[in-house]
C-alpha positions, 0 to 999 in steps of 0.5 A: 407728365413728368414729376417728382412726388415726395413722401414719408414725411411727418411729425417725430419725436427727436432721436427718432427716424423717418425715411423719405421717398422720391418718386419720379415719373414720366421719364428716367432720371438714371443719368442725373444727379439726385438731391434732397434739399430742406427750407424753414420759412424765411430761410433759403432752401439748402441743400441736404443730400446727394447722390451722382447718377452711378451712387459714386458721388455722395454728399451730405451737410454737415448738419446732417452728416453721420445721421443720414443716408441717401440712396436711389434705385435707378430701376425703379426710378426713386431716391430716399433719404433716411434721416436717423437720430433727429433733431429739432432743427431738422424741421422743414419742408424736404424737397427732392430734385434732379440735378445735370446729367452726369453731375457730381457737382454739389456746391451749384446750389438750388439753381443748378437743380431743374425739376422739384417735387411739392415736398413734405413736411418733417416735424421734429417735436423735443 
């Protein structure tokens, strides 16, 4: 069954820091684009980071630029997102996705995503 299965999430205090993981499994994603995306309830999902299939496309949000860094190892399947200095705005439910083959491509949005994991609860207490 190929999946994407997140974890690291939980409640933090702000300025403090979690790391996010990703895992996939049943199949390789090496050749794909990789992202992390965030949603609030009543809010659209949004995209928060991303990582082309060699590491040499990276993007981040502005809102979370300078503060985050995502990476994916492609032997062990994974990407991670870690998230330093938080805020309150940062709570929401954090999903990781793959993206198209060979993409660099960042402005497609959630639809040009294909596979999601169930995601993981960041709560950010002030």
């Amino acid at each position: 069954q190929v999946q994407l299965v997140e974890s690291g999430g939980g409640l933090v205090q702000a300025g403090g820091s979690l790391r996010l993981s990703c895992a996939a499994s049943g199949r390789s994603f090496n050749s794909h684009a990789m992202a992390w995306f965030r949603q609030v309830p009543g809010k659209e999902r949004v995209l928060v980071a991303g990582i082309s299939w060699n590491g040499a496309s990276i993007y981040y949000a502005d809102a979370v630029k300078g503060r985050s860094t995502i990476s994916r190892d492609n032997v062990k399947n994974t990407v991670d997102l870690q998230m330093n200095h938080l805020k309150s705005e940062d709570t929401a439910v954090y999903y990781c996705a793959v993206g198209l083959e060979y993409s660099d491509e960042w402005s497609v949005g959630p639809a040009g995503f294909g596979l999601w994991g169930r995601g993981t609860q960041v709560t950010v207490s002030s």
